[in-house]
C-alpha positions as CSV (number, residue, x, y, z in Angstrom):
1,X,-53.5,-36.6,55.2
2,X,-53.5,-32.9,55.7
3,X,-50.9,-31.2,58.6
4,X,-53.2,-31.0,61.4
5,X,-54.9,-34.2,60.7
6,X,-51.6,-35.9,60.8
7,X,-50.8,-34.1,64.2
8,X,-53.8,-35.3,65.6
9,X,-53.8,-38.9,64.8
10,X,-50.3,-39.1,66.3
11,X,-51.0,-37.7,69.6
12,X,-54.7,-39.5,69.5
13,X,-54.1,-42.7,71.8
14,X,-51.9,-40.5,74.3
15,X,-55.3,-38.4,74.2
16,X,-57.8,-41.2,74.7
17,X,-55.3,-42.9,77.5
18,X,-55.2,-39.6,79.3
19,X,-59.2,-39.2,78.9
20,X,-60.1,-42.4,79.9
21,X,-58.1,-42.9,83.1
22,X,-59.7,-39.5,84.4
23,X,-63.0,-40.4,83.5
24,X,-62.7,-44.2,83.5
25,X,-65.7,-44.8,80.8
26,X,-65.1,-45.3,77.3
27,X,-67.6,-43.2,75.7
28,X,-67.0,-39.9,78.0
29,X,-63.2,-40.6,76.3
30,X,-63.9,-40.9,72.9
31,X,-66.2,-37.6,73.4
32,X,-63.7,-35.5,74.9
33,X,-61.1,-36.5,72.3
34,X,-63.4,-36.0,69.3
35,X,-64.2,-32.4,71.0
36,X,-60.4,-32.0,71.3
37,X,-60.4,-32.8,67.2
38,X,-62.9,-30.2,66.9
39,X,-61.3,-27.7,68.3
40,X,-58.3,-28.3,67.1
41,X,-59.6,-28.2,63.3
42,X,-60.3,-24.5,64.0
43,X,-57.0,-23.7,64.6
44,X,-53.9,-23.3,61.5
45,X,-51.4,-25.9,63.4
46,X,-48.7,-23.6,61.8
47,X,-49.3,-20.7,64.8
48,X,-49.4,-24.4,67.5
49,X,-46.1,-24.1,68.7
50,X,-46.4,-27.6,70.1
51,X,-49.1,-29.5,69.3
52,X,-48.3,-31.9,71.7
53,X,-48.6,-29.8,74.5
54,X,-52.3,-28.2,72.7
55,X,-53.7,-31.3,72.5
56,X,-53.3,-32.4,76.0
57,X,-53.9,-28.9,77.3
58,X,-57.7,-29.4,75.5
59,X,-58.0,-33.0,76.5
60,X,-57.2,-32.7,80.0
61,X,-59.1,-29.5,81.2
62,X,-62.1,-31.1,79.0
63,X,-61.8,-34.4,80.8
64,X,-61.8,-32.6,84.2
65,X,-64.8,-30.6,83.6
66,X,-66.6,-33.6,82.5
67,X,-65.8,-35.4,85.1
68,X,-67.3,-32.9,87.4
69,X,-70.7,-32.7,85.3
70,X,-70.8,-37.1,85.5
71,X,-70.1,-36.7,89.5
72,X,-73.5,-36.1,90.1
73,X,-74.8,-38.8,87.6
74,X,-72.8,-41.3,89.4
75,X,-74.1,-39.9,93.1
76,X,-77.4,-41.4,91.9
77,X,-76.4,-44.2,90.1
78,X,-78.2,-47.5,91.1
79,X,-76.3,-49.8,93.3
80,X,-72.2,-50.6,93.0
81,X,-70.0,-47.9,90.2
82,X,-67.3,-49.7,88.0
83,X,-65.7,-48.4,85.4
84,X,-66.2,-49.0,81.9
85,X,-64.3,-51.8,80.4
86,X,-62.0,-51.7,77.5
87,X,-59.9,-53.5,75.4
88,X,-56.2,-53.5,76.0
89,X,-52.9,-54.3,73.8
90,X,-49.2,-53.8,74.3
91,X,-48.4,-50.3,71.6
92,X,-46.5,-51.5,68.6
93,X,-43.1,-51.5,69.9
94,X,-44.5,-52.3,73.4
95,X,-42.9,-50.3,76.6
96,X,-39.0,-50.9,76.7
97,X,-39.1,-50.0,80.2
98,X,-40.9,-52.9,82.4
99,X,-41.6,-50.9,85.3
100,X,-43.0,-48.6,83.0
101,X,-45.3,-51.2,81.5
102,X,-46.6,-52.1,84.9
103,X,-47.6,-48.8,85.9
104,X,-49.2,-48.3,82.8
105,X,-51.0,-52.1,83.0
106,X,-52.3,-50.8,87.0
107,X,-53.3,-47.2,86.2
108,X,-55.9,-48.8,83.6
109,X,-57.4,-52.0,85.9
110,X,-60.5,-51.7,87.6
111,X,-59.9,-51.9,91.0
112,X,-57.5,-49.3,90.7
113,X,-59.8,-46.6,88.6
114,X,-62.1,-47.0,91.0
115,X,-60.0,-45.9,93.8
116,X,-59.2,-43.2,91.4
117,X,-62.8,-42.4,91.5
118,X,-63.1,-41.3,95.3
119,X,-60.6,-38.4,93.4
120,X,-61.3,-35.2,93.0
121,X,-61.6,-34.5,89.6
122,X,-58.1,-32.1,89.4
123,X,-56.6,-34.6,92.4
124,X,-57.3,-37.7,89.4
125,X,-55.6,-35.4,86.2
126,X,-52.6,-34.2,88.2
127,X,-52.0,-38.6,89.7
128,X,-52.7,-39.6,86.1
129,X,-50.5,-36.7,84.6
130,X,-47.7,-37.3,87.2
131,X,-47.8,-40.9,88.1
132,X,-48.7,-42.7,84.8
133,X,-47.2,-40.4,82.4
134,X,-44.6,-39.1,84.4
135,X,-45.4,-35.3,83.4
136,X,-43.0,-32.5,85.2
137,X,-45.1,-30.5,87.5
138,X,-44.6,-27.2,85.2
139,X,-46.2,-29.2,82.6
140,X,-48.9,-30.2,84.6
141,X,-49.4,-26.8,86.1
142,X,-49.5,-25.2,82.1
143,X,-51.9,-28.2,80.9
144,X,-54.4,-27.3,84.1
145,X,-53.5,-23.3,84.2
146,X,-52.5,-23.8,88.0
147,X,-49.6,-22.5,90.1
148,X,-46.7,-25.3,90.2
149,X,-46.8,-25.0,94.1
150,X,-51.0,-25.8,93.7
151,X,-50.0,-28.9,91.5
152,X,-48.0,-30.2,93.9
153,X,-49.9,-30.3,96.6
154,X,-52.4,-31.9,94.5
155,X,-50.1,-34.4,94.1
156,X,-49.2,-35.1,97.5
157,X,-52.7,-35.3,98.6
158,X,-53.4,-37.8,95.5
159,X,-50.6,-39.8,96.0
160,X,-51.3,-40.9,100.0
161,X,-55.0,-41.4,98.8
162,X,-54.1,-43.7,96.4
163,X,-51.2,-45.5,98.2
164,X,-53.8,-45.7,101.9
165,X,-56.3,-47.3,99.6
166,X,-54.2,-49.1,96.5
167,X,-55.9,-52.6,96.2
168,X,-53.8,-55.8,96.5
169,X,-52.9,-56.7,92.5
170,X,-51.0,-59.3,90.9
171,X,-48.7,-57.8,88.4
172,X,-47.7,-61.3,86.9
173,X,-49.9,-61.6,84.1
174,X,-49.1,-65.5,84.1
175,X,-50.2,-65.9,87.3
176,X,-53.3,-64.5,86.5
177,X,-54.3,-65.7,83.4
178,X,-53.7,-69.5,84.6
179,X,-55.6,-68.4,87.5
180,X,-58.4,-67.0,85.7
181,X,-58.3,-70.3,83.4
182,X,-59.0,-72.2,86.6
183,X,-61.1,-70.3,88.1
184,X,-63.2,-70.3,84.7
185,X,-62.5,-74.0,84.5
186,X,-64.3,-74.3,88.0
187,X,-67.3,-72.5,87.6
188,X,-68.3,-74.3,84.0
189,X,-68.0,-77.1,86.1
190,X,-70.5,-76.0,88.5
191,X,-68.7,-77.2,91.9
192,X,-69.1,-74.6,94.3
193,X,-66.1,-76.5,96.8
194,X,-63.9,-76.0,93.4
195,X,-64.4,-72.1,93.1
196,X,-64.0,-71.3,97.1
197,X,-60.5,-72.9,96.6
198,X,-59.7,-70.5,94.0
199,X,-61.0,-67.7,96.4
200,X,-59.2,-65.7,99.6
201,X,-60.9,-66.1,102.6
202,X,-61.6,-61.7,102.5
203,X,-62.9,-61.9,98.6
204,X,-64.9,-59.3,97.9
205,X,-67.1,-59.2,94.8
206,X,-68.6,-56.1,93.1
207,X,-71.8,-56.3,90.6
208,X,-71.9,-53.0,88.3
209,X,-75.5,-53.6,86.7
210,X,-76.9,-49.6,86.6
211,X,-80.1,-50.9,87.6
212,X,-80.9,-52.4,84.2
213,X,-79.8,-56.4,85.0
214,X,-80.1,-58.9,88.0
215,X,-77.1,-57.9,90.2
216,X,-76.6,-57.5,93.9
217,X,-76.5,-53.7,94.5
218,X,-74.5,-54.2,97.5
219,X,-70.7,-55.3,97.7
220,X,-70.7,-59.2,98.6
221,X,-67.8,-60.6,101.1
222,X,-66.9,-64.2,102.0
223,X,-65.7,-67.3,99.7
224,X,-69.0,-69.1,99.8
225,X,-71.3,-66.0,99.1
226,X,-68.9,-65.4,96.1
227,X,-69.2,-68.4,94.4
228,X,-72.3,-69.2,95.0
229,X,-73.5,-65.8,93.2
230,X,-70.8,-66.4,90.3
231,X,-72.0,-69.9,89.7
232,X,-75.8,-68.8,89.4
233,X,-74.6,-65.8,86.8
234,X,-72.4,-68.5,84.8
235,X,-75.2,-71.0,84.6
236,X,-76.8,-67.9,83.1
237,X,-80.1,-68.7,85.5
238,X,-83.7,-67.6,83.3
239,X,-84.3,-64.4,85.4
240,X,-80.7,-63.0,84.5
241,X,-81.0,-63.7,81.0
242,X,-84.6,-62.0,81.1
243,X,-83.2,-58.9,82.6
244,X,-80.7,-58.2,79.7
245,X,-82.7,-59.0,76.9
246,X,-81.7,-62.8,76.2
247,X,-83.7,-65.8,75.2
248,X,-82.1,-68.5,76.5
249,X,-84.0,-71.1,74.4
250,X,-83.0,-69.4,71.0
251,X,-80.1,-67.6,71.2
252,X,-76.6,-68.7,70.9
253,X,-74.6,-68.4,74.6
254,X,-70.7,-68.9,74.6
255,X,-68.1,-67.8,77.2
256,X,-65.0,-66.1,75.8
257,X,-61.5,-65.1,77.4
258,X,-60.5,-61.8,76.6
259,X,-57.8,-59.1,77.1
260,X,-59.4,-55.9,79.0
261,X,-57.6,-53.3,81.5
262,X,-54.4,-54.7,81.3
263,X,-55.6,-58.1,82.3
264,X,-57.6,-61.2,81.1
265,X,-61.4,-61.0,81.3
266,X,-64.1,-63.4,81.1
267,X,-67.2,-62.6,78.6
268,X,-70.3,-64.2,78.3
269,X,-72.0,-63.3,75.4
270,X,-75.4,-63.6,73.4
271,X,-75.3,-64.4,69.8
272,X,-71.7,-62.6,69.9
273,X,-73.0,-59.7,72.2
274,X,-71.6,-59.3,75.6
275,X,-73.4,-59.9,78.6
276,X,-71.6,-60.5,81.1
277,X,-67.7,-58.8,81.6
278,X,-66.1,-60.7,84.6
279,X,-62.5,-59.7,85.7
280,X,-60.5,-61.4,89.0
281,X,-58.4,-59.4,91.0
282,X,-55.5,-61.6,92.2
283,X,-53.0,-61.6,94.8
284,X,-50.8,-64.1,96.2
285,X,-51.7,-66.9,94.0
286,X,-55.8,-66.7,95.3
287,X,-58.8,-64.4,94.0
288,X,-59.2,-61.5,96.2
289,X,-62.1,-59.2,94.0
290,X,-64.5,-60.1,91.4
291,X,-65.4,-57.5,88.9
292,X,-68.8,-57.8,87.4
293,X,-69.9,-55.8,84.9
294,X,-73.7,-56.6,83.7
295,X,-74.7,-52.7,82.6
296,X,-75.3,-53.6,79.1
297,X,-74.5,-49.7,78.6
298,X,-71.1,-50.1,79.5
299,X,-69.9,-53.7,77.3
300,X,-69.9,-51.6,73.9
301,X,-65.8,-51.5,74.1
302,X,-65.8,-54.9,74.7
303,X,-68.4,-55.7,71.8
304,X,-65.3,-56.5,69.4
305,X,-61.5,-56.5,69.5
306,X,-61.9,-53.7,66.6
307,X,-63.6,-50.7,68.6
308,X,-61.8,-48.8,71.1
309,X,-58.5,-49.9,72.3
310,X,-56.4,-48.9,74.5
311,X,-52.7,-49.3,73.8
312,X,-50.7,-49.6,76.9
């Protein structure tokens, strides 16, 4: 492995963490880092003073202008926005530090990213720079060529969004996988009364479908609602199957429980493809938010344990 290539591939996952919590979809990631590679093939990394602080420099001022080219996709995108799952795994020697592993675990699940979302797009690089990788502010101010006294106002402002609208989240990952066994457990059975007790009485569930699979396009609220919706998508009803391109009669369905944003998921899959990504939200021992993703264009990270992955 040449010099720069080693460079690279030791910085990459810093690069794709920082890319995909700014732009919270997988594939606008792994195109902003490969653009980073690009660039950073025409360069001789002997005149790089730090390569490091290239890298990121590349990746986050690419990552911002992206996201303000996707803004307007998303402004017409068809009923609810959630962002892209993705696999998740501790790094290989794991975060010493457990506070430091929770904020990294948060900064990645879904109901945070998509407060992220109501960001701008510098606000969301300076909170992802600052609060999840713990940057200085003159770093941050280099990396997005802004004054320090700029960046920290960005900061401020990023920070009291974030903390007004931070969802209740359960950071014992225990508690939540047992939960999410249950609650798993409950709807295979197919008892409505044994889902609503899983449920708080504010639940809120979110259906992220893009228009191209049977979904409510509207955020639905209320125990019985909930369950009710989530039992008909787990018994995998005829007209939901049709929408994503599944035959029912000859292909092979199976439900899975995976390890995506920092949490356990639920997958229903189709002869091995996903169709159906399902993540809980949980606080204080009940569900309060149901994550559905059914946008077949955004379960290729979750296709298999050996695409992209995000180490924590």
């Amino acid at each position: 492995m040449e010099v720069g290539e080693g460079a690279f591939a030791e910085h990459r996952e810093l690069l794709f963490g920082v890319a995909y919590r700014v732009l919270g979809r997988v594939v606008d990631a792994e195109d902003v880092v490969q653009e980073c590679w690009l660039r950073w093939a025409k360069v001789d990394p002997a005149e790089v003073g730090d390569a490091r602080a290239f890298l990121l420099t590349v990746v986050t001022r690419l990552s911002v202008d992206r996201l303000r080219r996707v803004r307007a996709r998303r402004e017409s995108y068809v009923g609810e926005w959630l962002p892209e799952p993705v696999p998740t795994i501790a790094g290989p020697d794991g975060l010493t530090d457990p506070a430091e592993y929770v904020v990294r675990a948060e900064s990645v699940s879904l109901a945070l990213l998509v407060v992220l979302e109501s960001l701008s797009p510098l606000e969301r690089a300076v909170f992802v720079l600052r609060e999840v990788f713990a940057f200085g502010y003159p770093e941050i101010a280099r990396l997005l060529d802004r004054r320090e006294a700029a960046v920290r106002q960005l900061a401020v402002r990023a920070r009291a969004h974030v903390r007004e609208r931070r969802p209740r989240f359960e950071v014992d990952p225990l508690v939540w996988r047992r939960l999410t066994d249950r609650f798993a457990a409950a709807c295979l059975e197919g008892r409505i009364e044994g889902v609503m007790e899983l449920l708080a009485p504010d639940v809120r569930l979110v259906a992220d479908s893009g228009g191209n699979a049977v979904a409510p396009r509207r955020v639905i609220v209320g125990p019985e609602p909930v369950a009710r919706f989530v039992l008909q998508v787990m018994r995998l009803r005829k007209p939901f199957l049709s929408s994503v391109g599944v035959d029912g009669d000859t292909q092979t369905v199976e439900y899975r429980l995976v390890e995506a944003n920092a949490g356990p998921a639920l997958q229903v899959t189709a002869d091995g493809r996903p169709i159906v990504h399902f993540q809980l939200q949980v606080a204080d021992g009940r569900v309060v938010a149901c994550h559905l993703v059914v946008n077949p264009e955004k379960l290729g990270a979750v296709m298999s344990q050996d695409g992209a992955v995000l180490r924590l």
